[in-house]
N, CA, C, O and CB atoms as a CASP TS submission, in Angstrom:
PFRMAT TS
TARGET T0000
AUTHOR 0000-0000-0000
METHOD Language model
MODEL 1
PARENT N/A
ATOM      1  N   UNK     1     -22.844   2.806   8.795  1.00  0.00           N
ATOM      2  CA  UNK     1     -21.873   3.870   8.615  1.00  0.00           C
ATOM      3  C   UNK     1     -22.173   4.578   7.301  1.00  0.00           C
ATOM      4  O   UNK     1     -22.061   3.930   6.261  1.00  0.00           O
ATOM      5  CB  UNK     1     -20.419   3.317   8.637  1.00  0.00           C
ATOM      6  N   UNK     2     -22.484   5.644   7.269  1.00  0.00           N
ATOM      7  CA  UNK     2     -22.252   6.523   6.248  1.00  0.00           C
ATOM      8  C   UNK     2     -20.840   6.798   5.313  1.00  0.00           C
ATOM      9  O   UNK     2     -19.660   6.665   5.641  1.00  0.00           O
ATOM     10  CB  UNK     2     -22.569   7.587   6.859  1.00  0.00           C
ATOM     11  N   UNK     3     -21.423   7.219   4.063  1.00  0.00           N
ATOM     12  CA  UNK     3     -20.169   7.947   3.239  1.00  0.00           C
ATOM     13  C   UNK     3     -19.158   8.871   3.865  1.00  0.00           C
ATOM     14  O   UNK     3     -17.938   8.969   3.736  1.00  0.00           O
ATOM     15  CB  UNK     3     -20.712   8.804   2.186  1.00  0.00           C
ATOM     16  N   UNK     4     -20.035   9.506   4.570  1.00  0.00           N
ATOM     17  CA  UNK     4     -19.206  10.848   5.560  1.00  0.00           C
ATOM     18  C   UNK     4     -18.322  10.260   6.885  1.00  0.00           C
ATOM     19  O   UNK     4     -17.524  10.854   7.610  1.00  0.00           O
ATOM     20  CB  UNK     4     -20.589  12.059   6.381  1.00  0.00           C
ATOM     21  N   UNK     5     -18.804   8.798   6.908  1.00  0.00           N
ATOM     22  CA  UNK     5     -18.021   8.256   7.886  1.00  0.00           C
ATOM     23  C   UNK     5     -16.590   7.473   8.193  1.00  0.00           C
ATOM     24  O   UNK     5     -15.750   7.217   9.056  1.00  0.00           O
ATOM     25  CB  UNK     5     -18.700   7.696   8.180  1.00  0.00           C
ATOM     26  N   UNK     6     -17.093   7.239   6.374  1.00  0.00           N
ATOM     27  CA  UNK     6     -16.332   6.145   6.348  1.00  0.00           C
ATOM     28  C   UNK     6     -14.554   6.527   6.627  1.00  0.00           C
ATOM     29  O   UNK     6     -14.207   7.694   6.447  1.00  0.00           O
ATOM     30  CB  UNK     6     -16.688   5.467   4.880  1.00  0.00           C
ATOM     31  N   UNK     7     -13.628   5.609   7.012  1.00  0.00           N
ATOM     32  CA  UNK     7     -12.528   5.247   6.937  1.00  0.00           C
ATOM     33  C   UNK     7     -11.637   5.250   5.891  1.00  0.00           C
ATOM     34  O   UNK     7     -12.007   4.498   4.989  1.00  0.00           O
ATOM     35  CB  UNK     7     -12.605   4.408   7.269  1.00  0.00           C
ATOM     36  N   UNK     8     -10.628   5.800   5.682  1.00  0.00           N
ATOM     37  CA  UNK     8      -9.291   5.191   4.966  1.00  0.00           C
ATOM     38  C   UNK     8      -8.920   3.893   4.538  1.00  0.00           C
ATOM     39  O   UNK     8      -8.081   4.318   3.743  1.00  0.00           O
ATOM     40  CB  UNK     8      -8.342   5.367   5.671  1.00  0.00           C
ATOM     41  N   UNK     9      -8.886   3.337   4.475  1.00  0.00           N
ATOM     42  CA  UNK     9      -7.817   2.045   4.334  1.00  0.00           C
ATOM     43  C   UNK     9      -6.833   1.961   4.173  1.00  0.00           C
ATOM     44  O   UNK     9      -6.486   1.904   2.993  1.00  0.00           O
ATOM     45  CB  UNK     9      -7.856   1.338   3.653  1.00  0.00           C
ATOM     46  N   UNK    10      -5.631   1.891   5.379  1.00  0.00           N
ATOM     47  CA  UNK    10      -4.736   2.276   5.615  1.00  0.00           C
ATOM     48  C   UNK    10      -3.568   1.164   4.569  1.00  0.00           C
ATOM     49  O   UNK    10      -2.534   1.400   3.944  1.00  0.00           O
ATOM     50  CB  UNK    10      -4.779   2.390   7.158  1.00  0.00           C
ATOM     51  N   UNK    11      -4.436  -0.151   4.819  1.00  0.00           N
ATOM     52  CA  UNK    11      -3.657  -1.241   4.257  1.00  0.00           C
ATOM     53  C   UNK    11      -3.680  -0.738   2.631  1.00  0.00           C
ATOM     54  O   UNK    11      -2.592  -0.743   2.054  1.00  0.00           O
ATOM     55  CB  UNK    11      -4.399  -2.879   4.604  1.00  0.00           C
ATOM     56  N   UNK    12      -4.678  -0.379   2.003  1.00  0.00           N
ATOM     57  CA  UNK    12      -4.499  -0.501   0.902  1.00  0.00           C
ATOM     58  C   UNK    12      -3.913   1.168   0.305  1.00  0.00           C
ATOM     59  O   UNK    12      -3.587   1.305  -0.874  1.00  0.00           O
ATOM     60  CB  UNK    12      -5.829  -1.159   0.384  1.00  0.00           C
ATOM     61  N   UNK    13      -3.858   2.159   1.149  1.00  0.00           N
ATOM     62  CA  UNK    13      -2.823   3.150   0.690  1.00  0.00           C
ATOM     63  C   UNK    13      -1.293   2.432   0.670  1.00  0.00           C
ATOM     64  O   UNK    13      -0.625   2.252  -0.348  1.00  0.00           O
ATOM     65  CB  UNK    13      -2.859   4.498   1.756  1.00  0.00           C
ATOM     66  N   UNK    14      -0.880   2.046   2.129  1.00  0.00           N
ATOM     67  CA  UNK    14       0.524   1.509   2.099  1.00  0.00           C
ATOM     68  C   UNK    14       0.306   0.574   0.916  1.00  0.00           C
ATOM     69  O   UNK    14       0.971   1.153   0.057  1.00  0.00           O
ATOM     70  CB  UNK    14       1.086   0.739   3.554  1.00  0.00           C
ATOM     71  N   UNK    15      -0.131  -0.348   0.415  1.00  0.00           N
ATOM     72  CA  UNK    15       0.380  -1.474  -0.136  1.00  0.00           C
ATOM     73  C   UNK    15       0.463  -0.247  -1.890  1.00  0.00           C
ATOM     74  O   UNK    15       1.398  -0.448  -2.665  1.00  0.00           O
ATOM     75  CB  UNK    15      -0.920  -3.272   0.079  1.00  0.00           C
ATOM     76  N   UNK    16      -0.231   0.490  -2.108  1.00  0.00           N
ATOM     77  CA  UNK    16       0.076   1.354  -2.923  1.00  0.00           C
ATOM     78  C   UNK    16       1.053   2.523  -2.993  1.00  0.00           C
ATOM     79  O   UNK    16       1.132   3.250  -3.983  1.00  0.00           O
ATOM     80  CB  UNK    16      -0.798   1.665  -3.065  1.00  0.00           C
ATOM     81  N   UNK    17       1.899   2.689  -1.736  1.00  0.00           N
ATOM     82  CA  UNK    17       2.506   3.676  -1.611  1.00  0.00           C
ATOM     83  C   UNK    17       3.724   2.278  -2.049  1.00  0.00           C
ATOM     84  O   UNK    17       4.555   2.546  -2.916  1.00  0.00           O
ATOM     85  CB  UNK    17       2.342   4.749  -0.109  1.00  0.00           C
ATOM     86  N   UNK    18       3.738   1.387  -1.648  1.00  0.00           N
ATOM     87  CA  UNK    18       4.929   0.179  -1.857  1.00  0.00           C
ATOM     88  C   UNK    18       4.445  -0.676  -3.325  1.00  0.00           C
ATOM     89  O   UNK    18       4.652  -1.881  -3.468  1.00  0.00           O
ATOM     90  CB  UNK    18       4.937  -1.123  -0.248  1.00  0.00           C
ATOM     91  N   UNK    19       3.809   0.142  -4.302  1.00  0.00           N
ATOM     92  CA  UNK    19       3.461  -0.772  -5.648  1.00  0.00           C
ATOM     93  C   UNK    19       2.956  -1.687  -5.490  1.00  0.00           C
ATOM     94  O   UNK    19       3.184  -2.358  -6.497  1.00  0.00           O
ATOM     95  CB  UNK    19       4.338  -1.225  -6.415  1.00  0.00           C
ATOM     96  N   UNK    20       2.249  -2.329  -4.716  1.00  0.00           N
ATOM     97  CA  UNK    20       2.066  -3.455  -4.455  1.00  0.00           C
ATOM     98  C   UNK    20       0.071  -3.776  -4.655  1.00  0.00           C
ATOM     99  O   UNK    20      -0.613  -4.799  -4.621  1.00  0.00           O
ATOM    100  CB  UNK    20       2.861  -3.596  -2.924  1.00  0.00           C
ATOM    101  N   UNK    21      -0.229  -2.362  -4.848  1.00  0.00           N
ATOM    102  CA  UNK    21      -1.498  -2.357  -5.363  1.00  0.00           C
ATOM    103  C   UNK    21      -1.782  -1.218  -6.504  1.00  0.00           C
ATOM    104  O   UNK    21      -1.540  -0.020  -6.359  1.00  0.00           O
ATOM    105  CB  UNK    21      -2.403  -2.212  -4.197  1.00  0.00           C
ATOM    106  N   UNK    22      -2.329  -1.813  -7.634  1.00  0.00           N
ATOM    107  CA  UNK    22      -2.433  -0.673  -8.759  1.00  0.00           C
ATOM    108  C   UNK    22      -3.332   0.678  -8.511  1.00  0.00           C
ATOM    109  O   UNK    22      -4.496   0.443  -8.184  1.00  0.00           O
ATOM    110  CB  UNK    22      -3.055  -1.360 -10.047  1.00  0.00           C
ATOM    111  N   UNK    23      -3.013   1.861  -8.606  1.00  0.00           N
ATOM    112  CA  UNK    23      -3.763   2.994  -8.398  1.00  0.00           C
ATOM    113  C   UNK    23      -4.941   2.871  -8.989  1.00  0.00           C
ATOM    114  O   UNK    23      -5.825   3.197  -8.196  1.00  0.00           O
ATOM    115  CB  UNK    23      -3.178   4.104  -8.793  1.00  0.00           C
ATOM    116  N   UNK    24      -5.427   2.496 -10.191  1.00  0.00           N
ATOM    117  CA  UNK    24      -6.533   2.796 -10.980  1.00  0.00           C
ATOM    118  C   UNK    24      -7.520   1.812  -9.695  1.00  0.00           C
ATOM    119  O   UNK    24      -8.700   2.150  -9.610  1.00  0.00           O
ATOM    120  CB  UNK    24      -6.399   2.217 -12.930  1.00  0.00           C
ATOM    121  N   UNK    25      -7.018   0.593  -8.700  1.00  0.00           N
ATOM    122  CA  UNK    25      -8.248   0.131  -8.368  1.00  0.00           C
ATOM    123  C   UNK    25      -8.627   0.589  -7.021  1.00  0.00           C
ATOM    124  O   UNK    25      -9.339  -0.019  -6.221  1.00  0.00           O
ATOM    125  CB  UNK    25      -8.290  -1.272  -8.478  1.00  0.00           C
ATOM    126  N   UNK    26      -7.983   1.901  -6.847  1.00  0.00           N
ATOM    127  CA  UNK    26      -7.935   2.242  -5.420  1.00  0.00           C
ATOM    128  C   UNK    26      -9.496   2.941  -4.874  1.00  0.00           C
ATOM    129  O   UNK    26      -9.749   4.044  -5.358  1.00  0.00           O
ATOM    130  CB  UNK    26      -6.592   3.370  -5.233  1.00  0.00           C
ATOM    131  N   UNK    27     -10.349   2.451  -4.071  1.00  0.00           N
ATOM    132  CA  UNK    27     -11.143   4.281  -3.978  1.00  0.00           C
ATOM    133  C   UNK    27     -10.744   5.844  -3.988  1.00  0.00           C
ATOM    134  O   UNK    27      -9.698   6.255  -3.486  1.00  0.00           O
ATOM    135  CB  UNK    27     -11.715   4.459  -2.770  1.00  0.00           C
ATOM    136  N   UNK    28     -11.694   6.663  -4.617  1.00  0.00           N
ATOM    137  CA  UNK    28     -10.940   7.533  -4.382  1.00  0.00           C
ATOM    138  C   UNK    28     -10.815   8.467  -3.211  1.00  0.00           C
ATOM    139  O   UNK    28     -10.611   9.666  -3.398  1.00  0.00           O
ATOM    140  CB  UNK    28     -11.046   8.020  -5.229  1.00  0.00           C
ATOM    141  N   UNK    29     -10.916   8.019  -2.168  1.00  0.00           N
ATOM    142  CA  UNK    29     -10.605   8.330  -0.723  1.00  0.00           C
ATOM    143  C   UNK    29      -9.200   8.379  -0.493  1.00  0.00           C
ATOM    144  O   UNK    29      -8.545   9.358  -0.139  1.00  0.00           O
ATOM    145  CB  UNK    29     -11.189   7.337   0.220  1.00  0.00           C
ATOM    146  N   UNK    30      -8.560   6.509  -0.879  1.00  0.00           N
ATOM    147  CA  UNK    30      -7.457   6.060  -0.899  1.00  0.00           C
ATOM    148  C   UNK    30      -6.532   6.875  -1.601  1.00  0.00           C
ATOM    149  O   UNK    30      -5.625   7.519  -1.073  1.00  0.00           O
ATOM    150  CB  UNK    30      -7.524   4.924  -1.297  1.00  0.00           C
ATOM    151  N   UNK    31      -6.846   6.813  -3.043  1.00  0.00           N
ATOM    152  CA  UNK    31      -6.068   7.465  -4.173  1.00  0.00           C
ATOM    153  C   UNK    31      -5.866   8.862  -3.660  1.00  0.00           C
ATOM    154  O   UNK    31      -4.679   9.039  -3.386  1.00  0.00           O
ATOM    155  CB  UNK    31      -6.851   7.446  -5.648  1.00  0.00           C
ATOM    156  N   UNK    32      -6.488   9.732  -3.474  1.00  0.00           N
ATOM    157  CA  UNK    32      -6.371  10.748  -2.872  1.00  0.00           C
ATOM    158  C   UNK    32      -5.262  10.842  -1.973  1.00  0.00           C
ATOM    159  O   UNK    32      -4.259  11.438  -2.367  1.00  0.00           O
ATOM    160  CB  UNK    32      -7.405  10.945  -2.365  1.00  0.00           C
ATOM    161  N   UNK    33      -5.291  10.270  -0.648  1.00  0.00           N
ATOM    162  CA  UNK    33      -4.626  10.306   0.338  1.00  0.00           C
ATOM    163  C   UNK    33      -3.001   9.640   0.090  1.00  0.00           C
ATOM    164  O   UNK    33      -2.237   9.613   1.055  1.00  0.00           O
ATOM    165  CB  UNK    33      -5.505   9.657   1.325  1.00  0.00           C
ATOM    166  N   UNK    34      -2.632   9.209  -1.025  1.00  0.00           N
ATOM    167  CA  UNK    34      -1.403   7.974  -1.836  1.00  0.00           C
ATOM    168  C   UNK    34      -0.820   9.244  -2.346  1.00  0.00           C
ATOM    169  O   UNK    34       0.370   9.401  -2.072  1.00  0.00           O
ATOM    170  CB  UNK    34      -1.989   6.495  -3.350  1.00  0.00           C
ATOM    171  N   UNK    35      -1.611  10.521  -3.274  1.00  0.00           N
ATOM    172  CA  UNK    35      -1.465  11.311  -3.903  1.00  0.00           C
ATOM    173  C   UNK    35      -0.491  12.270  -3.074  1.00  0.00           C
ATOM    174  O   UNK    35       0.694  12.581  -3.193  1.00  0.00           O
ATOM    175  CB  UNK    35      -2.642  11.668  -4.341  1.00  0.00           C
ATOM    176  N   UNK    36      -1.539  12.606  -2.162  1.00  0.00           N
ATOM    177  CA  UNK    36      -1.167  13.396  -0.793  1.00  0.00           C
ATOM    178  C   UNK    36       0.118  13.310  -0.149  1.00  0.00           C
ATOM    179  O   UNK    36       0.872  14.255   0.082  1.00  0.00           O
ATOM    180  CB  UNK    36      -2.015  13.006   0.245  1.00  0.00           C
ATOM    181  N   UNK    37       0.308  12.045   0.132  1.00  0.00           N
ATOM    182  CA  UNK    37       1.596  11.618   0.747  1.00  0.00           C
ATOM    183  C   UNK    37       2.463  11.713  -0.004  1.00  0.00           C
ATOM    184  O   UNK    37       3.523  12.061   0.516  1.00  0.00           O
ATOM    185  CB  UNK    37       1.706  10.451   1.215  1.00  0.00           C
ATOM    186  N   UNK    38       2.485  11.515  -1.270  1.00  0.00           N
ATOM    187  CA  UNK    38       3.555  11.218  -2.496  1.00  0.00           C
ATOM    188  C   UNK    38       4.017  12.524  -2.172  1.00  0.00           C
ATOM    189  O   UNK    38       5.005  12.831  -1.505  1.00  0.00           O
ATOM    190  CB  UNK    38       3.035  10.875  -4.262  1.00  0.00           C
ATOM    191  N   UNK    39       2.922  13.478  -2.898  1.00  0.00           N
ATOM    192  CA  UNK    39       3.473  15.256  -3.181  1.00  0.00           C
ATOM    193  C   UNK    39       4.227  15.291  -1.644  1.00  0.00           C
ATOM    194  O   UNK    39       5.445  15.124  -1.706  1.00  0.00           O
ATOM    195  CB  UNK    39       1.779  16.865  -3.402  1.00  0.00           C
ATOM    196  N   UNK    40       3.710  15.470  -0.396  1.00  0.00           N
ATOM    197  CA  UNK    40       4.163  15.857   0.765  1.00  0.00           C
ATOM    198  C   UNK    40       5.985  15.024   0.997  1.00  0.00           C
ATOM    199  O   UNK    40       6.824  15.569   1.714  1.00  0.00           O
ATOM    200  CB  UNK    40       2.820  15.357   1.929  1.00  0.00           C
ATOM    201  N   UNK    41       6.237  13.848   0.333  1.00  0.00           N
ATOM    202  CA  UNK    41       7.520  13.566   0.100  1.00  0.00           C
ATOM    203  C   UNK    41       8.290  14.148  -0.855  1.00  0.00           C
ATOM    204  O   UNK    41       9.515  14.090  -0.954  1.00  0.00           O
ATOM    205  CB  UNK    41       7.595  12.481  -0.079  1.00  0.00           C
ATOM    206  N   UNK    42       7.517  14.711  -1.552  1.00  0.00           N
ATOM    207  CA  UNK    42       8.211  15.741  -2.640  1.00  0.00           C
ATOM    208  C   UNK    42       9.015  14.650  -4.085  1.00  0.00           C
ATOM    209  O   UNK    42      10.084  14.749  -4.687  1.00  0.00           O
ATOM    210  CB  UNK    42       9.730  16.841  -1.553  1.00  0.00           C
ATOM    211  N   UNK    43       8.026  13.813  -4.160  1.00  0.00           N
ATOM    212  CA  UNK    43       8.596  13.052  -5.234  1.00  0.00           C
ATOM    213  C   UNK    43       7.721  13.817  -6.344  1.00  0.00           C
ATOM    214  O   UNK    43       6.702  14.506  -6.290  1.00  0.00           O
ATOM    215  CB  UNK    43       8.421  11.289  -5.109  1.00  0.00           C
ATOM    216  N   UNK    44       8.611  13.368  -7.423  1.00  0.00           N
ATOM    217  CA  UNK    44       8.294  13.855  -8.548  1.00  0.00           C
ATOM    218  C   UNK    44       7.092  13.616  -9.540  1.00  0.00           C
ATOM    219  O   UNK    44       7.108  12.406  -9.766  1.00  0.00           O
ATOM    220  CB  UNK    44       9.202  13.657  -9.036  1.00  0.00           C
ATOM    221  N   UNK    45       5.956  14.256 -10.306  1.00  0.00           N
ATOM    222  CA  UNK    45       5.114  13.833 -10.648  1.00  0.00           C
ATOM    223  C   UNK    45       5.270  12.789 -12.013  1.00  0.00           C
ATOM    224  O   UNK    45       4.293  12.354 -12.623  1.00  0.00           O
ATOM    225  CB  UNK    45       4.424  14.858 -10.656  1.00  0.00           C
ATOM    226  N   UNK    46       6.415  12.541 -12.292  1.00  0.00           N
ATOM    227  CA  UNK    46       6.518  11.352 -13.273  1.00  0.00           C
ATOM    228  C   UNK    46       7.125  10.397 -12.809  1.00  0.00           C
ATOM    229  O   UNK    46       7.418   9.514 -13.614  1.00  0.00           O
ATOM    230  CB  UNK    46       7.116  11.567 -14.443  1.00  0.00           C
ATOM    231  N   UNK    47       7.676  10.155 -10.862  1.00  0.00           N
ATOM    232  CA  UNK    47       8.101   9.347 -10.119  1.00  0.00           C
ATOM    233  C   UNK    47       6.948   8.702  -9.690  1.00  0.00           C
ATOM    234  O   UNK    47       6.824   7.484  -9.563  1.00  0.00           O
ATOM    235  CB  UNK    47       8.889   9.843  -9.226  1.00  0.00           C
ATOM    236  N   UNK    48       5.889   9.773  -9.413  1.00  0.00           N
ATOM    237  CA  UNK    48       4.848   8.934  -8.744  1.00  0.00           C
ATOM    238  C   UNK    48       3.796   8.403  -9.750  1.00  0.00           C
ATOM    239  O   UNK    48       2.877   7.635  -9.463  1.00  0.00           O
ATOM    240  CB  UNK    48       4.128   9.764  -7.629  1.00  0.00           C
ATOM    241  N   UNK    49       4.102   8.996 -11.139  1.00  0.00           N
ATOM    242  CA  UNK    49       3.088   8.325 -12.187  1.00  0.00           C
ATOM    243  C   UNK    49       3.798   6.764 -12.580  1.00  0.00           C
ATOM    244  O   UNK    49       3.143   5.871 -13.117  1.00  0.00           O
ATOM    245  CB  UNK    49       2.927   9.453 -13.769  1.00  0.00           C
ATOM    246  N   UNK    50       4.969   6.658 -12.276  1.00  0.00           N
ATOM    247  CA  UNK    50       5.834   5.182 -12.657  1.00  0.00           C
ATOM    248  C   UNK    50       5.521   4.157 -11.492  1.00  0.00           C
ATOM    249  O   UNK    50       5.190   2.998 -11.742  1.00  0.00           O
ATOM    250  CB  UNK    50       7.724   5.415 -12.719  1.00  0.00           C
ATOM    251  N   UNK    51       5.638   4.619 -10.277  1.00  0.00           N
ATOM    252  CA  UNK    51       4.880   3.882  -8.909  1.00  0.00           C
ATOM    253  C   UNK    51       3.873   3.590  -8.933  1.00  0.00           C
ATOM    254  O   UNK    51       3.496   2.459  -8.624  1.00  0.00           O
ATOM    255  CB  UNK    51       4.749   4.435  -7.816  1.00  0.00           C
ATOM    256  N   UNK    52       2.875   4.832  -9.435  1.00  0.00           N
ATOM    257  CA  UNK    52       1.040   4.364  -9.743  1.00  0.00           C
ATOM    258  C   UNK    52       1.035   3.516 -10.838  1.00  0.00           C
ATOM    259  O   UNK    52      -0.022   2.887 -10.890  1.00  0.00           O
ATOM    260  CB  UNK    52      -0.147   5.727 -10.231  1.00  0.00           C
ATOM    261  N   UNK    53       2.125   3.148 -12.102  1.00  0.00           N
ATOM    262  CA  UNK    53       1.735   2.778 -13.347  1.00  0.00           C
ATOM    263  C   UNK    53       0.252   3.238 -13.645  1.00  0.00           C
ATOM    264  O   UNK    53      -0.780   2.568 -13.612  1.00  0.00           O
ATOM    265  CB  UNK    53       1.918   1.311 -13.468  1.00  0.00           C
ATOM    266  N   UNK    54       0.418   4.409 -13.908  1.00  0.00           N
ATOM    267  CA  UNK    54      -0.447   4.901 -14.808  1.00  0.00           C
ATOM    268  C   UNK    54       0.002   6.506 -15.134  1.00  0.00           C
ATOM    269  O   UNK    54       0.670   7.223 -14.388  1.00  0.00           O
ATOM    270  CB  UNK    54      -1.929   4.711 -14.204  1.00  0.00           C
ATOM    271  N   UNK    55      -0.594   6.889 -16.555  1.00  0.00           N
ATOM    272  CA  UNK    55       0.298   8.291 -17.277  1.00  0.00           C
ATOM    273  C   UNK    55       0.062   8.999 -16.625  1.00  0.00           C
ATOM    274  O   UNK    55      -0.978   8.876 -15.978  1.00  0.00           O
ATOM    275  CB  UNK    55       0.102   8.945 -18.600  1.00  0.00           C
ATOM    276  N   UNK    56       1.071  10.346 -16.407  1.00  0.00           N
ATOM    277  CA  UNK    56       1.408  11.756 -15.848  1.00  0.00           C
ATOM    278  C   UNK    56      -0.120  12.375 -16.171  1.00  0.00           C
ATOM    279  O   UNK    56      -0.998  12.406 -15.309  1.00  0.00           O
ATOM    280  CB  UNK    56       2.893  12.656 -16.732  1.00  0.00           C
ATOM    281  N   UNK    57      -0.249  12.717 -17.128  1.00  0.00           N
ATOM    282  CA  UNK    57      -1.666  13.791 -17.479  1.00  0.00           C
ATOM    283  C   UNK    57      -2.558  13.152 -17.051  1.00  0.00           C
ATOM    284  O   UNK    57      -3.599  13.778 -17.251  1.00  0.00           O
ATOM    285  CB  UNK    57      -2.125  14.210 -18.996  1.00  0.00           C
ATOM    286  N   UNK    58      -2.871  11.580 -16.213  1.00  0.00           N
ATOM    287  CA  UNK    58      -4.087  11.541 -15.466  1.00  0.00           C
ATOM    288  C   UNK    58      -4.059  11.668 -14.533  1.00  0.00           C
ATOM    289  O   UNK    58      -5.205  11.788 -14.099  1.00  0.00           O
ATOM    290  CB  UNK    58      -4.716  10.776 -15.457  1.00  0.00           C
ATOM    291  N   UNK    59      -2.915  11.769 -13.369  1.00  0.00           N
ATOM    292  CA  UNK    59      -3.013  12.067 -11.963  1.00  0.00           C
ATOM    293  C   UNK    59      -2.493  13.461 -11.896  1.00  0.00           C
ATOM    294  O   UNK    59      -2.300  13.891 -10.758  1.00  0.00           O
ATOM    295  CB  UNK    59      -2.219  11.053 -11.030  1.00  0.00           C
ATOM    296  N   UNK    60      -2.097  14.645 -13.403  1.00  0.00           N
ATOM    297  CA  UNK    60      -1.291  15.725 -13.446  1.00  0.00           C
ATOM    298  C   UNK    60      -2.674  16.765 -11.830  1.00  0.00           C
ATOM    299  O   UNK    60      -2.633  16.935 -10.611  1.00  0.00           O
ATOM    300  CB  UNK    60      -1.130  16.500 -15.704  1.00  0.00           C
ATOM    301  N   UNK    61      -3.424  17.047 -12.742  1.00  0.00           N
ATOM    302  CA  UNK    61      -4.485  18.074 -11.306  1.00  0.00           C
ATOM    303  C   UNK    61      -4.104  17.493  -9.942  1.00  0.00           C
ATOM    304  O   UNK    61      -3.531  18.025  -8.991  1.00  0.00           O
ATOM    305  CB  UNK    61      -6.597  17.808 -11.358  1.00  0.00           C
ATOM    306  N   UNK    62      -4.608  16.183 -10.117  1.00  0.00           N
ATOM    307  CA  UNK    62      -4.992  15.416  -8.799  1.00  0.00           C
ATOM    308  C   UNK    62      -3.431  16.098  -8.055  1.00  0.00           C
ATOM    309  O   UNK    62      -3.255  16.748  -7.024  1.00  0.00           O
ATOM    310  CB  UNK    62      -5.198  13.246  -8.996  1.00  0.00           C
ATOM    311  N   UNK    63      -2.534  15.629  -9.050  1.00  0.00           N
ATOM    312  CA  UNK    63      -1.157  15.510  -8.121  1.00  0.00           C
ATOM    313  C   UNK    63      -0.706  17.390  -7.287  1.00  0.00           C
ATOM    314  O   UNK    63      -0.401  17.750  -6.150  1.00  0.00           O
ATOM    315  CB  UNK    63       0.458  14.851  -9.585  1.00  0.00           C
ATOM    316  N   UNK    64      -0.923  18.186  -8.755  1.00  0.00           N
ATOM    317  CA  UNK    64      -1.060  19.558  -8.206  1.00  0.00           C
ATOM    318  C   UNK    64      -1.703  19.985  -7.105  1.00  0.00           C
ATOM    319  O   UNK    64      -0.906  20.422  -6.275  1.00  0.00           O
ATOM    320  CB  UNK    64      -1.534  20.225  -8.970  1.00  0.00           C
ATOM    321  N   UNK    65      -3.240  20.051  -6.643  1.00  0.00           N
ATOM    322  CA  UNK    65      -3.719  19.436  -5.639  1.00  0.00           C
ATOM    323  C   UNK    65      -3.233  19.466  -4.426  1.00  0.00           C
ATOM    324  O   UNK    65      -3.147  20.413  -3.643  1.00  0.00           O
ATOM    325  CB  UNK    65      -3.802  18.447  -5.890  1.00  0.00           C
ATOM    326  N   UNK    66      -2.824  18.035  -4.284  1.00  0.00           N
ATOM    327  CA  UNK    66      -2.129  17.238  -3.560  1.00  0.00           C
ATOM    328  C   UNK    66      -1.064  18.268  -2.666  1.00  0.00           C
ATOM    329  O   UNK    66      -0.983  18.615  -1.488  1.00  0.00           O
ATOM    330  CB  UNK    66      -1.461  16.142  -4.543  1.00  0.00           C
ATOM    331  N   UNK    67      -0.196  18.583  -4.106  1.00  0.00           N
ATOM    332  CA  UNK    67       0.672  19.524  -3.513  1.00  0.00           C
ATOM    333  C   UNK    67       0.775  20.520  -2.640  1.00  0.00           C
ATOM    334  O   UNK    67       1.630  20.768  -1.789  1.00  0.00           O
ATOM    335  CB  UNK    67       0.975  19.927  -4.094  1.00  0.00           C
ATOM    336  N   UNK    68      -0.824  21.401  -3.159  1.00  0.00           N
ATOM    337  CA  UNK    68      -1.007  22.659  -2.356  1.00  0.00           C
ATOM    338  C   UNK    68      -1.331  22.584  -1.064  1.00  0.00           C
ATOM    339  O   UNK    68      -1.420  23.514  -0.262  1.00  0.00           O
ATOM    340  CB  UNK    68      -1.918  23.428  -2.844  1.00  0.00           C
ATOM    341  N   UNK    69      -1.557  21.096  -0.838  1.00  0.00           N
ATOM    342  CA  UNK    69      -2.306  21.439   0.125  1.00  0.00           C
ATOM    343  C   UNK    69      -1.643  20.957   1.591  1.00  0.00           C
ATOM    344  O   UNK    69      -2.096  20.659   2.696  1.00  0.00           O
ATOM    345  CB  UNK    69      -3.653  20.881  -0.199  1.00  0.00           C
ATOM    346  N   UNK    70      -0.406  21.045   1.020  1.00  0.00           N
ATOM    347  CA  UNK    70       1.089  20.786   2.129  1.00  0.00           C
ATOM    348  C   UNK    70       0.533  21.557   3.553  1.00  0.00           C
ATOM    349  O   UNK    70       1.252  21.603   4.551  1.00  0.00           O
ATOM    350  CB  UNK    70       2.951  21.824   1.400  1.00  0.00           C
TER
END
């Protein structure tokens, strides 16, 4: 399987959408798609930087992003 092929990991977005896995060790396939969902619930970008435990100004783009692309 290729890069272009590869899969999600569904388990390890949910277990990050439920804190239960730290953002910094996510791929960024995963992280991406955690991002995605967050903005598309319309939580807040210092709600979802307290869920990721990790600071606002490193997921700030990513999360903007995320947003637009509702």
């Amino acid at each position: 399987m290729t890069t272009a092929e590869r899969r999600l990991n569904a388990l390890a977005v949910e277990a990050a959408l439920c804190g239960r896995r730290p953002f910094r060790e996510l791929p960024a396939p995963e992280a991406a798609e955690v991002l995605r969902i967050l903005a598309r619930r319309g939580d807040r970008l210092d709600q979802v930087a307290e869920l990721l435990d990790v600071d606002p100004h490193v997921i700030a783009d990513q999360y903007a992003t995320a947003g637009r692309d509702r």
